[in-house]
N, C-alpha and C positions, 0 to 999 in steps of 0.2 A: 245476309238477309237484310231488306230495306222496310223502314218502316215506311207506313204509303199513308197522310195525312187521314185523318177520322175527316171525311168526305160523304153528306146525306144522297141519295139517288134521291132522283127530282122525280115525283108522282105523275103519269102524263093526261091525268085529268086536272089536277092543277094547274098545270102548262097551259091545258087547252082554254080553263077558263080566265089565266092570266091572258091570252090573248084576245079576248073580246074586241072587236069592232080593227081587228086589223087582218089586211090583205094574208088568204091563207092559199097553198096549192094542193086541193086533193087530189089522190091518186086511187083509183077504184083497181080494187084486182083485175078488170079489165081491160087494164090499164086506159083505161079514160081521165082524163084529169079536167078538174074542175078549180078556176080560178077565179076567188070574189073576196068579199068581205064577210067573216064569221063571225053572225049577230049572234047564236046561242048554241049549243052544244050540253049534253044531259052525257048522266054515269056509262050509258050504253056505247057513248062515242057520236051518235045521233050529231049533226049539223045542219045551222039554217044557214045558208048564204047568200049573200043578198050581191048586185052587180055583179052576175057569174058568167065566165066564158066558159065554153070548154073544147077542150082539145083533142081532138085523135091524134096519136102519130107525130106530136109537134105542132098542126096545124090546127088555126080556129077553126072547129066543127059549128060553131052557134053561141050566140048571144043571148042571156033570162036575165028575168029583174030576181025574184026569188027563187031560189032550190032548197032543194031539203032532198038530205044523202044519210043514207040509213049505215049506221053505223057499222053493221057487219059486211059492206062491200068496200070497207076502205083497208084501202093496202097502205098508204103512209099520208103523214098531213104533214109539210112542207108552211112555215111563217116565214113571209120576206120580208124583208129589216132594207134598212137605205140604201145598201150596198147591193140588194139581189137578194136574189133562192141561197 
């Protein structure tokens, strides 16, 4: 039997509001994904995104200055760091 270090699970409205103002990739259940910068985000999951592309299938479907993605069509939110997704 191994003891597994006392390790806290990270809250992912915390997460969402530590990321403020950086490049996020959302994914709607239908499977649409939207790629911009996450000005704000509420308890619901709610997001504003500001310089949004988005994508079908891989490819850019269109270009907005602002979006706003209702929290209960998002299937995952994806933060790109230096390295990538």
């Amino acid at each position: 039997m191994s003891i597994q270090p006392n390790i806290q699970p990270k809250k992912p409205l915390n997460v969402l509001q530590k990321m403020m103002q950086k490049e996020v990739v959302v994914r709607l259940k239908s499977n649409i994904e939207y790629r911009g910068i996450m000005v704000n985000s509420d308890i619901y999951m709610n997001m504003i995104l500001e310089n949004t592309e988005e994508f079908n299938n891989g490819q850019q479907a269109a270009s907005y200055g602002t979006v706003i993605i209702r929290g209960n069509n998002v299937l995952f939110v994806s933060f790109k760091n230096s390295s990538g997704i």
